[in-house]
PyMOL Python script that loads the backbone (N, CA, C, O; Angstrom):
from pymol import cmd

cmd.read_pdbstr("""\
ATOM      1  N   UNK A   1     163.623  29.541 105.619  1.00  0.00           N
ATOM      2  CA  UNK A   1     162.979  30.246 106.712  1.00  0.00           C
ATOM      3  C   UNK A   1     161.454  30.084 106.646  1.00  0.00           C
ATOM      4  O   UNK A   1     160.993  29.913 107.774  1.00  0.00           O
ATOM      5  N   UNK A   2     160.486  30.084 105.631  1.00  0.00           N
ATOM      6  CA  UNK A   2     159.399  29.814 105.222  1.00  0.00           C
ATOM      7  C   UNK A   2     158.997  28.485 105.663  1.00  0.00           C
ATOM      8  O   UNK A   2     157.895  28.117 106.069  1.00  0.00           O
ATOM      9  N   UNK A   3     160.051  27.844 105.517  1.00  0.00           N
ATOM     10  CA  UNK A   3     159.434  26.315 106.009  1.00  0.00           C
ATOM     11  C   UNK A   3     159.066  26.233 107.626  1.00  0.00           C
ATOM     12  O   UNK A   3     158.135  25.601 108.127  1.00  0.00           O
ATOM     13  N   UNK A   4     159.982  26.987 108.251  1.00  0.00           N
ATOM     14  CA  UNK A   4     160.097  26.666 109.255  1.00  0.00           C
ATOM     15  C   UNK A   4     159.068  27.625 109.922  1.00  0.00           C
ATOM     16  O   UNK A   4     158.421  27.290 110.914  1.00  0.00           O
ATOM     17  N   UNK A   5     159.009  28.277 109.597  1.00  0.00           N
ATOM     18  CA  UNK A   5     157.690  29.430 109.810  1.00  0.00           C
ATOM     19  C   UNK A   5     156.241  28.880 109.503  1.00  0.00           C
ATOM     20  O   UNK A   5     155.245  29.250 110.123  1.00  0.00           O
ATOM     21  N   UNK A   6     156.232  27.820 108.326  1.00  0.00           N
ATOM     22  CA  UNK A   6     154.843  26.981 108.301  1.00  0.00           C
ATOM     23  C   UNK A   6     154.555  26.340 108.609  1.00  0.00           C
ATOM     24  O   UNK A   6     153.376  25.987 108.571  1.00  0.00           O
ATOM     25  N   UNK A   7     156.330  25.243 109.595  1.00  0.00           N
ATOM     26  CA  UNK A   7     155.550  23.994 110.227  1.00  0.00           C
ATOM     27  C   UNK A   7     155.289  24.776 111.334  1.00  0.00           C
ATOM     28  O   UNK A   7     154.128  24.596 111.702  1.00  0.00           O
ATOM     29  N   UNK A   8     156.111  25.867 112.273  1.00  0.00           N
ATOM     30  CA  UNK A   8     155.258  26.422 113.411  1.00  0.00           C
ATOM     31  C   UNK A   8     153.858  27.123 113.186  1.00  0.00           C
ATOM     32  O   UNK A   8     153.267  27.171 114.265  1.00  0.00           O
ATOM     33  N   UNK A   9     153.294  27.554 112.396  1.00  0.00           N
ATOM     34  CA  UNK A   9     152.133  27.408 112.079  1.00  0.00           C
ATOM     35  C   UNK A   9     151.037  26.491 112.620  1.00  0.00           C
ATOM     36  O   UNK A   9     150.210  26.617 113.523  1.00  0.00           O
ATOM     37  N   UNK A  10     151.427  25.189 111.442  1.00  0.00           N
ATOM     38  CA  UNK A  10     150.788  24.023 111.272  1.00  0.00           C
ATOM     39  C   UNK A  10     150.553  23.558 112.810  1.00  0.00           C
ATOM     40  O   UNK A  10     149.487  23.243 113.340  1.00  0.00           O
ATOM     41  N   UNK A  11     151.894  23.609 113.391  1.00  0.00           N
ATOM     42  CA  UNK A  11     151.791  22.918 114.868  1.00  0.00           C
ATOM     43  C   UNK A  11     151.054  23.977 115.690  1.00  0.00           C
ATOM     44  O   UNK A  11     150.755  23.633 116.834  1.00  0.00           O
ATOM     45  N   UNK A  12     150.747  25.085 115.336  1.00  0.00           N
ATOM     46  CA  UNK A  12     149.647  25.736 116.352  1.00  0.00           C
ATOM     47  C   UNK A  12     148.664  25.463 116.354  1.00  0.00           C
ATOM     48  O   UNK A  12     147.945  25.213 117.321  1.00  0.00           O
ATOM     49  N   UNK A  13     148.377  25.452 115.029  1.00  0.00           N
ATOM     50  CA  UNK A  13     147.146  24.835 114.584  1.00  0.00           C
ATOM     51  C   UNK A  13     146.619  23.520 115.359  1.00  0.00           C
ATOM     52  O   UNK A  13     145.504  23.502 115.881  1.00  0.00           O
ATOM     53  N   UNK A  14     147.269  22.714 115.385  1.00  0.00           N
ATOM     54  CA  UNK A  14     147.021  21.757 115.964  1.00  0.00           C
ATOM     55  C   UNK A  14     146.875  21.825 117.694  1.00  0.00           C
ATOM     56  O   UNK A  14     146.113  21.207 118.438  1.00  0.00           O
ATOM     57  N   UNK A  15     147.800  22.715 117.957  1.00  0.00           N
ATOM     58  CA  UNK A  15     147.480  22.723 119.814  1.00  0.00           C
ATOM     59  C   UNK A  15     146.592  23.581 119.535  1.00  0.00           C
ATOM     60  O   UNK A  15     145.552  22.986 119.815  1.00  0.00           O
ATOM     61  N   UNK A  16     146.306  24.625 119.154  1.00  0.00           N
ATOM     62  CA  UNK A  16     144.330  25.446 119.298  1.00  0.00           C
ATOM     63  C   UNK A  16     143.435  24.676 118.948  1.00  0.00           C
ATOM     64  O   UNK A  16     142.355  24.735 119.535  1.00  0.00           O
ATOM     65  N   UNK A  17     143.616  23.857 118.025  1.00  0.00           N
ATOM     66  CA  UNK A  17     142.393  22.461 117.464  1.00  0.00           C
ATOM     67  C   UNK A  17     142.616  21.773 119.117  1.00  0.00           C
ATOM     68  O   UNK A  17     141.634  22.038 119.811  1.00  0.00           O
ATOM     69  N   UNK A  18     143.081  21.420 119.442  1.00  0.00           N
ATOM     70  CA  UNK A  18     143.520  20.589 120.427  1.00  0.00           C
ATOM     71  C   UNK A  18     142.640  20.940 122.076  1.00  0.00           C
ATOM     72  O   UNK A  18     141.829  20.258 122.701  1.00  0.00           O
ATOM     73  N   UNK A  19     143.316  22.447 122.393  1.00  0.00           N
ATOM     74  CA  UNK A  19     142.840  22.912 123.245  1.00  0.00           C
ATOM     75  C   UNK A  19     141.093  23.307 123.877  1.00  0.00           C
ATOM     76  O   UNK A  19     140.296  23.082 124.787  1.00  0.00           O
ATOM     77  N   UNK A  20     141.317  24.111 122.486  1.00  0.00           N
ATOM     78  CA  UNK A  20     139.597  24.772 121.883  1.00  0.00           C
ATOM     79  C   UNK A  20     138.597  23.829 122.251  1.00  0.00           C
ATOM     80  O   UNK A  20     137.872  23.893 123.244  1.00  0.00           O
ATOM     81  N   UNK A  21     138.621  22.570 120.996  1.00  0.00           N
ATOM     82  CA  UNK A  21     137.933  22.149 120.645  1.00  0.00           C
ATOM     83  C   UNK A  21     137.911  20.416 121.170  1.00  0.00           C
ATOM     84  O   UNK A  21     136.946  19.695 120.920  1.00  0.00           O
ATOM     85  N   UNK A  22     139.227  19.894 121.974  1.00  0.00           N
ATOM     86  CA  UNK A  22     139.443  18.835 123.000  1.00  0.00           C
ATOM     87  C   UNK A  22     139.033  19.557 124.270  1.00  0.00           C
ATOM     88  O   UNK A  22     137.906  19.579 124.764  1.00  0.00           O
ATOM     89  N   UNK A  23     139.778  19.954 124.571  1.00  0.00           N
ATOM     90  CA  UNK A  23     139.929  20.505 126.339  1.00  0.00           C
ATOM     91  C   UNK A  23     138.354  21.402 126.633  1.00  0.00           C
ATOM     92  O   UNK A  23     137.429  20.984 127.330  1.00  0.00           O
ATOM     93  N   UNK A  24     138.397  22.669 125.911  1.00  0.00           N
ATOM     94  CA  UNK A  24     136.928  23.811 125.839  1.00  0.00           C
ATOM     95  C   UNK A  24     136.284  23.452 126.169  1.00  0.00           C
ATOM     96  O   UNK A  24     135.877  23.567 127.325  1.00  0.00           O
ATOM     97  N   UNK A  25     135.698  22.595 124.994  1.00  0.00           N
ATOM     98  CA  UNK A  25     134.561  22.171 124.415  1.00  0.00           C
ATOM     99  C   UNK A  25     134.016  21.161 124.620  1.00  0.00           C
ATOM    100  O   UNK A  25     132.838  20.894 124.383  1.00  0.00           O
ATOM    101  N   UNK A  26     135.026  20.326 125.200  1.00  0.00           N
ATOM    102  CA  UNK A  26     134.551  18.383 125.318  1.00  0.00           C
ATOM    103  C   UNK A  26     134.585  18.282 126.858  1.00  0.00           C
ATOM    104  O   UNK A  26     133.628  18.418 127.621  1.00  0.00           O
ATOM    105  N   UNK A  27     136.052  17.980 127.213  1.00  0.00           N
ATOM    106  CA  UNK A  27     136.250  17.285 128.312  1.00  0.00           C
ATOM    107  C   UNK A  27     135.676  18.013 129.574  1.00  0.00           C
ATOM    108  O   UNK A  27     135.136  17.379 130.480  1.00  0.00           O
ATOM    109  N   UNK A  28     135.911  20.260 129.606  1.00  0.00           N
ATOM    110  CA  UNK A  28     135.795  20.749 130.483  1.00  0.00           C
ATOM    111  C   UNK A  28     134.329  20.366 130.909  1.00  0.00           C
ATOM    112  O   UNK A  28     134.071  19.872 132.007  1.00  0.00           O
ATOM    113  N   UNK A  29     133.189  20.700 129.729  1.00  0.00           N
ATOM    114  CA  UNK A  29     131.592  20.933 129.988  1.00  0.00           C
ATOM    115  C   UNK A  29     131.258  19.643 130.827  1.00  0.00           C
ATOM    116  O   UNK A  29     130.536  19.595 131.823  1.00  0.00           O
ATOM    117  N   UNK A  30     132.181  18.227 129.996  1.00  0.00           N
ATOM    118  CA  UNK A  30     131.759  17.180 130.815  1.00  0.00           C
ATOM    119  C   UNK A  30     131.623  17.048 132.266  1.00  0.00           C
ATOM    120  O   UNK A  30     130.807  16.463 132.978  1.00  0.00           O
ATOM    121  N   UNK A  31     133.305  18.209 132.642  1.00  0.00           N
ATOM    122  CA  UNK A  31     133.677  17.974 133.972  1.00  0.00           C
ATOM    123  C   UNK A  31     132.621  18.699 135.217  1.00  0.00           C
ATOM    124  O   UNK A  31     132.557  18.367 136.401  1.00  0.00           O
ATOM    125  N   UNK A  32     131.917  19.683 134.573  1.00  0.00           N
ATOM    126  CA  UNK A  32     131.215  20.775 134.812  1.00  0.00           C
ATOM    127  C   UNK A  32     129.771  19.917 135.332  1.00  0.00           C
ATOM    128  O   UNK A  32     129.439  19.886 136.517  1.00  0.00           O
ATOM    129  N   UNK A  33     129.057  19.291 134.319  1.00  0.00           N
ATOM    130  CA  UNK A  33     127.828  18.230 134.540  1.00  0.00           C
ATOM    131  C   UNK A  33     128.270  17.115 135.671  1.00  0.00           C
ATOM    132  O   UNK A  33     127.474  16.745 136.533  1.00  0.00           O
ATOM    133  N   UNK A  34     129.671  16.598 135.579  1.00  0.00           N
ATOM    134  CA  UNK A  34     129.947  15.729 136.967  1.00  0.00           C
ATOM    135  C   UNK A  34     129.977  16.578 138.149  1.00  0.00           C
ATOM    136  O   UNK A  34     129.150  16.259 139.003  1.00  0.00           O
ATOM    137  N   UNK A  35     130.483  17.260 138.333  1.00  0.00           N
ATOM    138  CA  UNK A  35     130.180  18.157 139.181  1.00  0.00           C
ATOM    139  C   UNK A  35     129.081  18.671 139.672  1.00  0.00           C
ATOM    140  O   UNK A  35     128.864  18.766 140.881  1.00  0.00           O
ATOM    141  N   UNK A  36     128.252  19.067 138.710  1.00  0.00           N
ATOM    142  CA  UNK A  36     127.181  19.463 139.375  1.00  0.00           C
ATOM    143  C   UNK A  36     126.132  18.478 139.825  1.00  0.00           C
ATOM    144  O   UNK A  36     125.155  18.640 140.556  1.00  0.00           O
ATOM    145  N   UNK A  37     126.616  17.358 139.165  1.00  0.00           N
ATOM    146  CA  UNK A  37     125.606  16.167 139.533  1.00  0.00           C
ATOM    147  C   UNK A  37     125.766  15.307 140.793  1.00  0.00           C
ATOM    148  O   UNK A  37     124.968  14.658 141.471  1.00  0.00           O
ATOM    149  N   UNK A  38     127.561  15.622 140.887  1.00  0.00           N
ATOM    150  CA  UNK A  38     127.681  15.694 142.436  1.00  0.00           C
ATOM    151  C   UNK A  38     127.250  16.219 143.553  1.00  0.00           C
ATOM    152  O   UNK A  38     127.108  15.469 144.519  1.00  0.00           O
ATOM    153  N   UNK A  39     126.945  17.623 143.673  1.00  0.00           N
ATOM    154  CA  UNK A  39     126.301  18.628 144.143  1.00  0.00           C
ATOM    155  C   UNK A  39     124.690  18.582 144.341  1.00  0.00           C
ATOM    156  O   UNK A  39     124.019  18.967 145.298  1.00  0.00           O
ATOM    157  N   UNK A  40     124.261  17.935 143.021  1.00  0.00           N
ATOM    158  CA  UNK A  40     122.698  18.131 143.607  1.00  0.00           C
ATOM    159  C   UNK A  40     122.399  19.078 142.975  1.00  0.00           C
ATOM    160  O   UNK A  40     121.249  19.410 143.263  1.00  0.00           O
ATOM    161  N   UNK A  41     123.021  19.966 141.942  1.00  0.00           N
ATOM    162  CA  UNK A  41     122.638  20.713 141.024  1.00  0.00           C
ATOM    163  C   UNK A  41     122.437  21.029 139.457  1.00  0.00           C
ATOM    164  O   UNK A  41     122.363  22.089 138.836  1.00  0.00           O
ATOM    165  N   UNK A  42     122.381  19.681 139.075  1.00  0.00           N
ATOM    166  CA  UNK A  42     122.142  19.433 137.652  1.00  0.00           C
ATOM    167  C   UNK A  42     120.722  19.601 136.854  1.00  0.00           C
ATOM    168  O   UNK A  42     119.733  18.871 136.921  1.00  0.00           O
ATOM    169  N   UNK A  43     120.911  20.714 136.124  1.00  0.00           N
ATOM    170  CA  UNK A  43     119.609  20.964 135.459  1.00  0.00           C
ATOM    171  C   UNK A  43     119.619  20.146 134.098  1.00  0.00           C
ATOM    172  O   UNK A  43     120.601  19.446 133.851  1.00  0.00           O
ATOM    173  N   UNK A  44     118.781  20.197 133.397  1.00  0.00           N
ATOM    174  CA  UNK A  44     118.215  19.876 132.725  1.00  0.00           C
ATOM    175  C   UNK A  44     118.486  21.246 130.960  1.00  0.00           C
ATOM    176  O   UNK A  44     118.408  21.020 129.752  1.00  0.00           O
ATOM    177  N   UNK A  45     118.752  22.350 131.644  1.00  0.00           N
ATOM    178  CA  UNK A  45     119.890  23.094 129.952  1.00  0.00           C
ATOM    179  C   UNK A  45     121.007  22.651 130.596  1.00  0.00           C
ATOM    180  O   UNK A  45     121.831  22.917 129.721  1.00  0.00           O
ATOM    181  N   UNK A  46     121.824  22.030 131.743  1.00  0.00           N
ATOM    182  CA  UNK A  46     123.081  22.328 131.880  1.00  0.00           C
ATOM    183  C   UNK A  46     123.259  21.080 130.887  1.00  0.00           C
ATOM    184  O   UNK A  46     123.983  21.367 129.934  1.00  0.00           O
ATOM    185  N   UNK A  47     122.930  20.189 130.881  1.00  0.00           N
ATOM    186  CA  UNK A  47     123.228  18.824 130.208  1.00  0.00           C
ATOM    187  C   UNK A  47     122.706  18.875 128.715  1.00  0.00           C
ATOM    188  O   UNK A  47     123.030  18.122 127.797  1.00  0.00           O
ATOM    189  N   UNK A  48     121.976  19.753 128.691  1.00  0.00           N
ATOM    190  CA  UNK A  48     121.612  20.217 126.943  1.00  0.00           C
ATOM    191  C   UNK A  48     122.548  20.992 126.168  1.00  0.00           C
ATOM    192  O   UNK A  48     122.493  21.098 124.942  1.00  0.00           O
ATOM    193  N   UNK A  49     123.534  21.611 127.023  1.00  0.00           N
ATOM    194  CA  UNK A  49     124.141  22.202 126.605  1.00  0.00           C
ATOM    195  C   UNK A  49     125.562  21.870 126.524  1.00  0.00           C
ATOM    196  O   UNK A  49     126.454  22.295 125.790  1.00  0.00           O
ATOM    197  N   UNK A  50     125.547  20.962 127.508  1.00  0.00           N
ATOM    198  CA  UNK A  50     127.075  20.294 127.166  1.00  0.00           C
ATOM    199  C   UNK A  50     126.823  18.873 126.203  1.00  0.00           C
ATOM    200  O   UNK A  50     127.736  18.350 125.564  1.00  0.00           O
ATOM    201  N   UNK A  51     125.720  18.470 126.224  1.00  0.00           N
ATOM    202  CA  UNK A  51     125.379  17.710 124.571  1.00  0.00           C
ATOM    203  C   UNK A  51     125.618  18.537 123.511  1.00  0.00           C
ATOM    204  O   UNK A  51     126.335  18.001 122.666  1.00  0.00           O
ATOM    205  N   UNK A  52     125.177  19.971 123.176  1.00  0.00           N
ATOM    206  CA  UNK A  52     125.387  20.677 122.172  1.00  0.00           C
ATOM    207  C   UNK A  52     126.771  21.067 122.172  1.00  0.00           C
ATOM    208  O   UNK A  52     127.101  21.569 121.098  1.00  0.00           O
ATOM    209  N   UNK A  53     127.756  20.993 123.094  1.00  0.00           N
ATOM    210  CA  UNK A  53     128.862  21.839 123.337  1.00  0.00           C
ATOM    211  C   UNK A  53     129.736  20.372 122.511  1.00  0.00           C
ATOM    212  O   UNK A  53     130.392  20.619 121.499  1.00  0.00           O
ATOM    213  N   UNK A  54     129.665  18.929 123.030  1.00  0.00           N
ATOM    214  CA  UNK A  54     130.545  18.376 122.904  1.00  0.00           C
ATOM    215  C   UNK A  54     130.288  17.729 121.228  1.00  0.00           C
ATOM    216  O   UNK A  54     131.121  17.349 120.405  1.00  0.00           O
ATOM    217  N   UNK A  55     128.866  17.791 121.156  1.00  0.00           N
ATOM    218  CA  UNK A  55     128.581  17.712 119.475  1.00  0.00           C
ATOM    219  C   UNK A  55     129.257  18.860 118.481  1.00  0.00           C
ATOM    220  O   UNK A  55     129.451  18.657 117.283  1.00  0.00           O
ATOM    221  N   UNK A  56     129.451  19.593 118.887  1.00  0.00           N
ATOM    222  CA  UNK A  56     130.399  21.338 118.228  1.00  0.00           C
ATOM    223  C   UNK A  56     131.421  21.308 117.664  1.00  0.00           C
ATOM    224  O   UNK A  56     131.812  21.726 116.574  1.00  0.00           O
ATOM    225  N   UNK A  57     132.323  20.215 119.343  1.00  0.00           N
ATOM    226  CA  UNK A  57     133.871  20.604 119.556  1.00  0.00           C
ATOM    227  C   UNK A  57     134.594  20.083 118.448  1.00  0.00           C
ATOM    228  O   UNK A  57     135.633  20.552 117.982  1.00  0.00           O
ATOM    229  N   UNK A  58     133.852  18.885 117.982  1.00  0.00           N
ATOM    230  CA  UNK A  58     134.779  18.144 116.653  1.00  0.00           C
ATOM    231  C   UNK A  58     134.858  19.374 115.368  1.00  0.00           C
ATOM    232  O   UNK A  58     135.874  19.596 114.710  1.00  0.00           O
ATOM    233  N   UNK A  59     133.604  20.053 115.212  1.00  0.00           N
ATOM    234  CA  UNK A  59     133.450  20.831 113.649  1.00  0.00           C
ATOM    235  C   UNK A  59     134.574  21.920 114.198  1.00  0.00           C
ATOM    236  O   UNK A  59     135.500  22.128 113.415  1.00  0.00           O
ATOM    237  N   UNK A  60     134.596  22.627 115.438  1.00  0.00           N
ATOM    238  CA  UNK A  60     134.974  23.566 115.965  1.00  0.00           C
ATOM    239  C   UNK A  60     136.633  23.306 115.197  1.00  0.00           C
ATOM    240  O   UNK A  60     137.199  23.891 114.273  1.00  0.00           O
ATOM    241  N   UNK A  61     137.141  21.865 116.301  1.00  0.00           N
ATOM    242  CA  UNK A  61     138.308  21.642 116.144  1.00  0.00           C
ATOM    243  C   UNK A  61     138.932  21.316 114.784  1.00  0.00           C
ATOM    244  O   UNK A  61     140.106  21.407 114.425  1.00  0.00           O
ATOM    245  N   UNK A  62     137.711  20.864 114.041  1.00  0.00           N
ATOM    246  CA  UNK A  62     138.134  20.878 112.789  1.00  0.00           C
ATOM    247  C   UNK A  62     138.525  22.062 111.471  1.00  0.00           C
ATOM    248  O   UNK A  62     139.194  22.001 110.440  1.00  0.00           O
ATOM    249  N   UNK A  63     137.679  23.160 112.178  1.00  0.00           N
ATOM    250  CA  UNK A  63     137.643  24.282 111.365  1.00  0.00           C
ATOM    251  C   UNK A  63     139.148  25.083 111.919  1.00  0.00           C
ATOM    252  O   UNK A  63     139.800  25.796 111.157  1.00  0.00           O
ATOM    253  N   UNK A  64     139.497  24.857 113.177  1.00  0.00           N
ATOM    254  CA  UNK A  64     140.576  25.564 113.537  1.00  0.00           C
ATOM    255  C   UNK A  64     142.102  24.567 112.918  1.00  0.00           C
ATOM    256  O   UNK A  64     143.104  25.128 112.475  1.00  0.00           O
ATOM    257  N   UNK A  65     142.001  23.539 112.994  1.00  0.00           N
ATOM    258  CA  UNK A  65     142.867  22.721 112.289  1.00  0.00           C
ATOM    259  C   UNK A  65     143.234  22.980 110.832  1.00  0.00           C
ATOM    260  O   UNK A  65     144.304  22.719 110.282  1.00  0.00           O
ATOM    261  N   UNK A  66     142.048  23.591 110.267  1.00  0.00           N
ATOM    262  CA  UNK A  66     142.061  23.585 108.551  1.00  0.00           C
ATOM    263  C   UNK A  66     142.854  25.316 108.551  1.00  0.00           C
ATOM    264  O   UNK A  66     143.552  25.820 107.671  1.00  0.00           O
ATOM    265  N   UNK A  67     142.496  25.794 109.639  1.00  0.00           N
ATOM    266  CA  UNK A  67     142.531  27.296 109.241  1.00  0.00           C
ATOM    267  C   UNK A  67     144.145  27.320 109.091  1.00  0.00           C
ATOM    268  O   UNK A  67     144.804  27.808 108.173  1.00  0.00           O
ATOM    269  N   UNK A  68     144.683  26.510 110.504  1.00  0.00           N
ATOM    270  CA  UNK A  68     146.148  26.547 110.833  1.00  0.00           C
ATOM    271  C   UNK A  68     146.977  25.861 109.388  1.00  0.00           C
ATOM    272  O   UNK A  68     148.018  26.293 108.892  1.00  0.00           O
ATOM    273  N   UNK A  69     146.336  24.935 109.020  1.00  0.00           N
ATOM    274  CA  UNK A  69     146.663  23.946 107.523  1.00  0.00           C
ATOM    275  C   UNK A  69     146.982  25.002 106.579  1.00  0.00           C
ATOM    276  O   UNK A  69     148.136  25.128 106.168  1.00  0.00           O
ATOM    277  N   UNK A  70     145.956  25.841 106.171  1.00  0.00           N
ATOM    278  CA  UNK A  70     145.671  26.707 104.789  1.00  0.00           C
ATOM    279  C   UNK A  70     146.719  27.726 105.358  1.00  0.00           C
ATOM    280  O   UNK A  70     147.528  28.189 104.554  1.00  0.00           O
ATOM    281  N   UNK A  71     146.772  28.072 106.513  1.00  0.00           N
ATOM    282  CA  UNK A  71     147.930  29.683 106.727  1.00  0.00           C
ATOM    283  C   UNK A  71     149.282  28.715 106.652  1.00  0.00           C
ATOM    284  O   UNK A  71     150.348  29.322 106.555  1.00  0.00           O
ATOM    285  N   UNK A  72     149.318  27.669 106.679  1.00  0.00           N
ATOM    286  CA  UNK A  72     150.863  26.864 106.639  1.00  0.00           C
ATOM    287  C   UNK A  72     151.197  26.849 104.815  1.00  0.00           C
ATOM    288  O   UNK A  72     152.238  27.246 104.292  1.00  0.00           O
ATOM    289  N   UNK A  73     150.286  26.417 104.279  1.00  0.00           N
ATOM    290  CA  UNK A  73     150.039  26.169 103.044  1.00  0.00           C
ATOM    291  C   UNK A  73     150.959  27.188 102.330  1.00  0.00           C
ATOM    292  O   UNK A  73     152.071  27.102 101.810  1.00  0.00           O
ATOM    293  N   UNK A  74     149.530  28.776 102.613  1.00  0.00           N
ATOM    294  CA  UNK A  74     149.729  29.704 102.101  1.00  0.00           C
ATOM    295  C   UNK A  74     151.293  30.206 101.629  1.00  0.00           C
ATOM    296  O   UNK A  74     151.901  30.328 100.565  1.00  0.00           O
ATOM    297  N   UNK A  75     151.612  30.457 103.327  1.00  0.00           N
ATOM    298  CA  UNK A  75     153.121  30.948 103.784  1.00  0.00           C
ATOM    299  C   UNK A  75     154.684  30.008 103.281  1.00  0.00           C
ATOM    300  O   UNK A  75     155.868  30.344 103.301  1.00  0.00           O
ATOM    301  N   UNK A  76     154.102  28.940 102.926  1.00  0.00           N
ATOM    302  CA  UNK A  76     155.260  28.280 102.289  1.00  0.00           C
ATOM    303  C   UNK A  76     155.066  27.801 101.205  1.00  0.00           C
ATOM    304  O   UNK A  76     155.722  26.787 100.968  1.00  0.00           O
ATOM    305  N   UNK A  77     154.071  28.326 100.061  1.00  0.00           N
ATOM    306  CA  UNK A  77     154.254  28.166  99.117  1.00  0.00           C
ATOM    307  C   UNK A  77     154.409  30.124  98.135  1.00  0.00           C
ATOM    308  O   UNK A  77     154.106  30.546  97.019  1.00  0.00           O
ATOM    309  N   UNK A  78     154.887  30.583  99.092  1.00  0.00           N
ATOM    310  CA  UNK A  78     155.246  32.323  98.377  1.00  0.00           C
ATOM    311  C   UNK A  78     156.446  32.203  98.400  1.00  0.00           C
ATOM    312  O   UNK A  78     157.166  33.123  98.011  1.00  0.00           O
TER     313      UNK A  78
END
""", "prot")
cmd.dss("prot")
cmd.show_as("cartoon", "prot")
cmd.util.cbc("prot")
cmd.orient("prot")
């Protein structure tokens, strides 16, 4: 039962790494700057900030990946 309780874990881990820190963090902000650059409304923090956002998303996604790893770990080795 433990096992199976840590690979669903593990695999959350991976779709919140996934979501968070792919989808959040990367692709949306990008979609956000095309947009507005469509519009005629692209500033100058909006694009500073989705540079800082998509530089993040990897540590982000990485820290949520490890977290999901170590609670898989934990739970199937008690």
């Amino acid at each position: 039962m433990r096992g199976y309780l840590s690979i669903g874990i593990f695999f959350i881990g991976i779709i919140l790494a996934a979501y968070i820190g792919y989808w959040s963090l990367f692709i949306k902000p990008i979609m956000v700057c095309v947009s507005a650059s469509k519009a005629g409304v692209l500033t100058s923090a909006m694009t500073t900030m989705t540079i800082i956002k998509c530089a993040v998303s990897w540590l982000v996604a990485g820290v949520i990946f490890g977290l999901g790893y170590i609670a898989a770990i934990i739970i199937s080795h008690k």
